[in-house]
C-alpha positions as CSV (number, residue, x, y, z in Angstrom):
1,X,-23.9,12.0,-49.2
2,X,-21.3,12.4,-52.2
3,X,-20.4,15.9,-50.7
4,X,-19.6,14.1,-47.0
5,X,-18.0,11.1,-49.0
6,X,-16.0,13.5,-50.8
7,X,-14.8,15.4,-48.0
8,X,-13.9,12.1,-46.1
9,X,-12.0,11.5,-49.4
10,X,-10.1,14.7,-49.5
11,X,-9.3,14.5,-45.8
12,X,-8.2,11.1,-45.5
13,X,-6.3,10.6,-48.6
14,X,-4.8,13.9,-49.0
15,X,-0.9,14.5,-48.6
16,X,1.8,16.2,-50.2
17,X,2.4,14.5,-53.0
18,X,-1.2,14.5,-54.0
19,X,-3.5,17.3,-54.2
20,X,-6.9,16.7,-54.1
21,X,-9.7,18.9,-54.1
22,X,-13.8,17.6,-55.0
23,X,-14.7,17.3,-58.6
24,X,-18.3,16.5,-59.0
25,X,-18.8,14.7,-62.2
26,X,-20.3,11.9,-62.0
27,X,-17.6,9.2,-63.0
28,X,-15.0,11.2,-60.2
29,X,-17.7,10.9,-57.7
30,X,-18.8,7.3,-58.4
31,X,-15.2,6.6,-58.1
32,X,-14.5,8.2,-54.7
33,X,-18.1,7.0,-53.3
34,X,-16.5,2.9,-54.0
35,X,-12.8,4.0,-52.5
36,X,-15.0,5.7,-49.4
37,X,-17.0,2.9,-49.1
38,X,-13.9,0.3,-49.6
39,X,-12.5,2.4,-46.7
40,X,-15.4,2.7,-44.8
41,X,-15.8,-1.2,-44.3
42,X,-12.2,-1.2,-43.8
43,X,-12.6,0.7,-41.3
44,X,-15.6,-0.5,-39.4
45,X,-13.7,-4.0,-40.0
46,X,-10.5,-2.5,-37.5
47,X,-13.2,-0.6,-35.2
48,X,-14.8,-4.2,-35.1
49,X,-11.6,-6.3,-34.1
50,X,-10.9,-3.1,-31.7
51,X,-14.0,-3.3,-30.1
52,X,-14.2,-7.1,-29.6
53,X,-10.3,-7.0,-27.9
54,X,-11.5,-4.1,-25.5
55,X,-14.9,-5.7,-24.9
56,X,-12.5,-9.5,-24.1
57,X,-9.6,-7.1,-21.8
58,X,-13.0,-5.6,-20.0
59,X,-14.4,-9.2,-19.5
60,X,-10.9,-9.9,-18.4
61,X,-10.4,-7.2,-15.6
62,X,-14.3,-7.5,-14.3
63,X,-13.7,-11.5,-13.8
64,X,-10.2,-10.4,-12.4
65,X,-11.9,-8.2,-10.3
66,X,-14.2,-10.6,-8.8
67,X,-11.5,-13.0,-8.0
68,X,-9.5,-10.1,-6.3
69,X,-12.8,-9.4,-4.4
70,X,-13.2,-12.9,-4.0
71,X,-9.5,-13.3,-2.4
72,X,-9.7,-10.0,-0.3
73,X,-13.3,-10.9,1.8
74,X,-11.8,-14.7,2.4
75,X,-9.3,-13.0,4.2
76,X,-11.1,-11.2,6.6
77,X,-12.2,-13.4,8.9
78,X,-8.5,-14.7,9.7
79,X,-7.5,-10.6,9.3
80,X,-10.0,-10.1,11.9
81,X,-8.9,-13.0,14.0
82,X,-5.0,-11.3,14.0
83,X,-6.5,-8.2,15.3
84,X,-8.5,-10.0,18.3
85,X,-5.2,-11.7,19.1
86,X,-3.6,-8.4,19.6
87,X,-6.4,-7.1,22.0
88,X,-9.1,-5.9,19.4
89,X,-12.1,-5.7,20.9
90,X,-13.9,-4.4,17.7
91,X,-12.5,-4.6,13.7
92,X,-14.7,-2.8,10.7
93,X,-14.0,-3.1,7.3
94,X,-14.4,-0.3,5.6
95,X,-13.7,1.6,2.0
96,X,-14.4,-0.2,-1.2
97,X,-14.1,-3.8,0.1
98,X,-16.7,-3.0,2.9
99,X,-18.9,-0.9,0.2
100,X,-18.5,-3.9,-2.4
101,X,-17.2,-2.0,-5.1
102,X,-13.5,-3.4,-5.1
103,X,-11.8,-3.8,-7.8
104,X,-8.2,-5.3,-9.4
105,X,-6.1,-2.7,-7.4
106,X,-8.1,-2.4,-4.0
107,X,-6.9,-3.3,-1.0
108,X,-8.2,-3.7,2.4
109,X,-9.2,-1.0,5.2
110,X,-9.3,-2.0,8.0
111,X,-10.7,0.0,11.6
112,X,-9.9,-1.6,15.0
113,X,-10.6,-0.4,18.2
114,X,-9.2,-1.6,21.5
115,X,-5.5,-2.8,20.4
116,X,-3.6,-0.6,23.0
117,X,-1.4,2.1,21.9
118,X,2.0,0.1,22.3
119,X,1.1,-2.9,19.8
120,X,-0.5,-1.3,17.4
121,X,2.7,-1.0,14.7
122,X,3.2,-4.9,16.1
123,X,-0.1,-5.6,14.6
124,X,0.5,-3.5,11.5
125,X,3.1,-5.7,10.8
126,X,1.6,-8.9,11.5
127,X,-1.3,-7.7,9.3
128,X,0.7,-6.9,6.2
129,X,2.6,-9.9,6.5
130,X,-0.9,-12.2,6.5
131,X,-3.0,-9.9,3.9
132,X,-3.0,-10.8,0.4
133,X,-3.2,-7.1,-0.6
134,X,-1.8,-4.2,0.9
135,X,-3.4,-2.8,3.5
136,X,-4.5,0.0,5.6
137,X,-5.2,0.2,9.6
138,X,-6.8,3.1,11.0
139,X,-7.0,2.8,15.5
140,X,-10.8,4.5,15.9
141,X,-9.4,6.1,19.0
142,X,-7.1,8.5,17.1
143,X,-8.3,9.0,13.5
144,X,-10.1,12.0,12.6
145,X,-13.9,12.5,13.3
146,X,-14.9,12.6,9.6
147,X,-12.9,9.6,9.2
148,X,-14.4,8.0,12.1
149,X,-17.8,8.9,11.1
150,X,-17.4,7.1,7.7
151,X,-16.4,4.3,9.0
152,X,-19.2,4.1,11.5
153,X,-21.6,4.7,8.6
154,X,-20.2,2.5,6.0
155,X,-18.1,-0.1,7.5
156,X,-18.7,-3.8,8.0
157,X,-18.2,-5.2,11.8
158,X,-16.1,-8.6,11.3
């Protein structure tokens, strides 16, 4: 124990203007066991106030999170409505928000099938303007088959 409190010693105390090296008498090594100690608690004390303000900004961001969540599924039934209006005959959620593992920065996927070719940058629009989040819009018809498949596995019908 002396030798590791010495060594913490040396390491954390040492600079130029002071050269230190272990000395293991028993008054030197009594001396530097109280500073370690002293510096240990000191220490701990920081690591404690550290932990308890990351452990508060976690607490923080996972409520945060579930009002995000919260906010993003209310708006999916009037989302979905939007899409219908435009000629949807079928609209999936998918991703994170469909998988329920949103968080702070998600934001909402959205598959629609149905919504003919011409309207679909109408609805885009129409969409981003009414989401509370950004948002993404993927036509079944002309996405890529793994894509499609994903969303067929995972997504939510709305």
């Amino acid at each position: 124990i002396v030798i590791a409190f010495t060594s913490w010693f040396v390491d954390a105390f040492h600079c130029e203007k002071h050269s230190c090296s272990p000395i293991f008498d028993n008054t030197i090594s009594s001396t530097i066991i109280q500073i370690c100690l002293f510096r240990e608690i000191e220490t701990l004390s920081r690591f404690e106030k550290f932990k308890s303000a990351w452990r508060a900004r976690w607490e923080a961001e996972s409520l945060s999170a579930d009002r995000h969540r919260a906010v993003l599924e209310a708006s999916l039934p009037p989302l979905a409505e939007i899409c219908r209006q435009f000629g949807a005959r079928r609209v999936r959620v998918f991703g994170s928000l469909a998988l329920g593992s949103a968080g702070v920065a998600s934001d909402i996927d959205l598959a629609i099938d149905g919504v003919p070719p011409e309207k679909f940058f109408d609805l885009y629009g129409t969409l981003l303007g009414a989401a509370p989040a950004m948002l993404d819009l993927v036509d079944m018809v002309d996405c890529p088959p793994s894509l499609r498949e994903c969303i067929e596995r995972d997504g939510v019908d709305l």
